[in-house]
N, C-alpha and C positions, 0 to 999 in steps of 0.2 A: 379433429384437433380443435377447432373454433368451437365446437359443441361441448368438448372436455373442460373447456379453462372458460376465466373470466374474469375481467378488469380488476384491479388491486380494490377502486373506488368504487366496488360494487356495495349494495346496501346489505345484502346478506353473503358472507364465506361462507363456505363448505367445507367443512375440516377433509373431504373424503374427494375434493378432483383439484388440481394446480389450477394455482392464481395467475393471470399475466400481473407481475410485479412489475415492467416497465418495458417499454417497445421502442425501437430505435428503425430506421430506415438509411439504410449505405446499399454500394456496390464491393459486398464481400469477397466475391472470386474474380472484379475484374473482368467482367461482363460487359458494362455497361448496363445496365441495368440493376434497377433497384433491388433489394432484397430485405427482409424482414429478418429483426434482428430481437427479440423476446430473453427476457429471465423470468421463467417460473420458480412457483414456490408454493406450500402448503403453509397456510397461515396458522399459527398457533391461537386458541381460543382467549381473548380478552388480553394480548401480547402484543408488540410490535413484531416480535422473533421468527423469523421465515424456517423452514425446514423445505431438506432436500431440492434446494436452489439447484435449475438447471438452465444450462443457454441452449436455447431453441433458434436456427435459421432456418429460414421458410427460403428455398431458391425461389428467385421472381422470374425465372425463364421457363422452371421446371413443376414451379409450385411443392419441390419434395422438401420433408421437415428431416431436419438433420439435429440429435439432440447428444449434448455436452454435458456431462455429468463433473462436478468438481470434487476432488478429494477432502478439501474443506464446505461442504453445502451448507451450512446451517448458518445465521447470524443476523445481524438486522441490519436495515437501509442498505440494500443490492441496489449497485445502479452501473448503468452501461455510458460507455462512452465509446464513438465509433471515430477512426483517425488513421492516419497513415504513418505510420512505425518502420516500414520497414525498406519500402522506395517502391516497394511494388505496385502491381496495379490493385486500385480497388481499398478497402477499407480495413485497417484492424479490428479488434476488438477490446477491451480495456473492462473487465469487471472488477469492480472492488466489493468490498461485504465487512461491515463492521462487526468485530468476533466480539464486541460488550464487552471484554474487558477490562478489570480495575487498569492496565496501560494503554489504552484506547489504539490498542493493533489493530492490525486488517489483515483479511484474506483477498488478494490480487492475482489476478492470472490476466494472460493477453494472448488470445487467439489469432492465429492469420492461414492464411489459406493458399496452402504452397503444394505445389506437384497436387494438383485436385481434389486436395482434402484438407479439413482446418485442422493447424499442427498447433501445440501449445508450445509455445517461445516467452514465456515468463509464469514465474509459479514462486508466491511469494513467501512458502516453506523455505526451496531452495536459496533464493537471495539470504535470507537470515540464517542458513544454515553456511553460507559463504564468508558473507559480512560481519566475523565476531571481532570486539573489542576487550581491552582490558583498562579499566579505569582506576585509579588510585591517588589520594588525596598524597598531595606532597609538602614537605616544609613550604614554610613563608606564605601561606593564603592560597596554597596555588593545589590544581589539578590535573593530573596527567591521564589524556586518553588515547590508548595505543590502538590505531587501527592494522589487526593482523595482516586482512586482508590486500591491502594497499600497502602494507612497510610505512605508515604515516606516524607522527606524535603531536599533537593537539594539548598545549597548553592553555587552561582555562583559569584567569584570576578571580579566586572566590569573595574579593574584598566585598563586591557587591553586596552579597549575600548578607552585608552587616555586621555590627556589633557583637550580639547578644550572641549569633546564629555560630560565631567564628570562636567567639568565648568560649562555647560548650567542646570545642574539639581542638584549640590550639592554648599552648601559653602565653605568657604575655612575649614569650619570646619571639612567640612565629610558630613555633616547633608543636607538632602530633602529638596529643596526650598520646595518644593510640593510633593502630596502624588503621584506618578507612578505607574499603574498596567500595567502587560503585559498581554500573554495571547497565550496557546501553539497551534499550528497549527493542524488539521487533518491530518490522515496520508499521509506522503509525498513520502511514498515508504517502501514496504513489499520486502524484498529477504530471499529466500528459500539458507540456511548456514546449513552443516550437520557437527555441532558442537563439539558430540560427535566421529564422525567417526564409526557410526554403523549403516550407511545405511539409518537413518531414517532425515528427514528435520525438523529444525525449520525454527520458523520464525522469523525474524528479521525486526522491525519495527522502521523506524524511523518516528519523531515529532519534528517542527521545532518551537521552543520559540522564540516567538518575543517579544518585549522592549515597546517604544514608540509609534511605527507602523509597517506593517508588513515588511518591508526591515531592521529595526533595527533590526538583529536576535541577539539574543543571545547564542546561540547553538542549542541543539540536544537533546532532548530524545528519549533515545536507548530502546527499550525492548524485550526481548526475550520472543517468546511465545513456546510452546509444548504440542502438541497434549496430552492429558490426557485421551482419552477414551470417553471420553462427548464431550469437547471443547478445543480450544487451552486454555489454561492458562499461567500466566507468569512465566518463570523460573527464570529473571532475568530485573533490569531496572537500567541504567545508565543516565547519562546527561552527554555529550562531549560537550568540549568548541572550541573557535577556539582559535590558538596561534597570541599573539600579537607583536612589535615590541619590541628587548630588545633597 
């Protein structure tokens, strides 16, 4: 294994053996004892772009390597974060992976290590395949974004957004030249915020509302997930707006 791979900040890659992308040190299964916690990657030539990103745990009791293969592997700036999620003993795991795209999503999963083996309890396909909304510009300046998944309605005042910006899509009346939908982004970033202050992490997710197209944002839906036992579920969902000019 140490012979195969080799530091990210090494002077020469090898397109032809995994890179250690980045190494973390926790107590994963609740041992006591430390354990080695690795993301490999094959470096694309003259790129930042990883391929074939895997999580490697090295047991520190057993020294055995236990290797994680993601369904999304590919994408840039992998990074680990190691925490306690779930109340259990011992350390989560927390990978994120920027997928480069024009809406700057991620690829998120969170391992932990239950009944003797690391189970996946977060997989950031599935949340965005749960969390859809419906977004739609409405008379008087204003925006409606309907969260399905929650039964929520999030009213957003588009005054902000100005003069010129409000000219192009309303009358002088208030009223929609034309019907506008928007339409809320995949997730743009999961952080691990221990909210309570009892040691245990949520997750904080944000989703980025877009308008007309996807650089017209409109803000932010915030939602607060925690661990329940089964799966995260939400404790909490906000929409933040940006501030405009007085």
């Amino acid at each position: 294994m140490r012979a195969g791979m080799q530091p990210a900040d090494s002077r020469q890659i090898h397109a032809n053996r995994p890179t250690i992308v980045t190494v973390k040190r926790g107590d994963i299964d609740g041992d006591g004892i430390q354990d080695n916690v690795f993301l490999t990657a094959y470096k694309t030539p003259d790129s930042p772009f990883w391929k074939h990103i895997t999580l490697v745990v090295q047991n520190g009791r057993t020294h055995h390597y236990e290797y994680i293969h993601f369904k999304n592997n590919s994408g840039y700036n992998p990074t680990l974060f190691l925490g306690n999620f779930t109340g259990k003993k011992g350390d989560d795991i927390l990978i994120v992976i920027d997928t480069g795209g024009s809406g700057g999503t991620i690829y998120a999963y969170i391992y932990s290590y239950m009944n003797g083996q690391l189970r996946q309890i977060f997989d950031s396909d599935a949340f965005n395949e749960s969390y859809q909304y419906d977004v739609k510009y409405k008379n008087q300046y204003k925006a409606e974004v309907i969260s399905k998944h929650l039964k929520q309605k999030y009213i957003i005042d588009l005054t902000y957004k100005g003069k010129e910006y409000l000219s192009e899509i309303y009358n002088p009346q208030g009223i929609l030249k034309a019907p506008i939908n928007g339409w809320v982004n995949p997730l743009s970033g999961v952080y691990p915020i221990d909210f309570n202050r009892d040691h245990l992490y949520e997750l904080q997710a944000y989703q980025r509302i877009a308008g007309r197209y996807n650089a017209d944002s409109l803000g932010t839906v915030l939602t607060v997930l925690k661990w329940n036992g089964q799966d995260f579920g939400p404790e909490r969902q906000t929409v933040a707006i940006f501030g405009g000019e007085l």
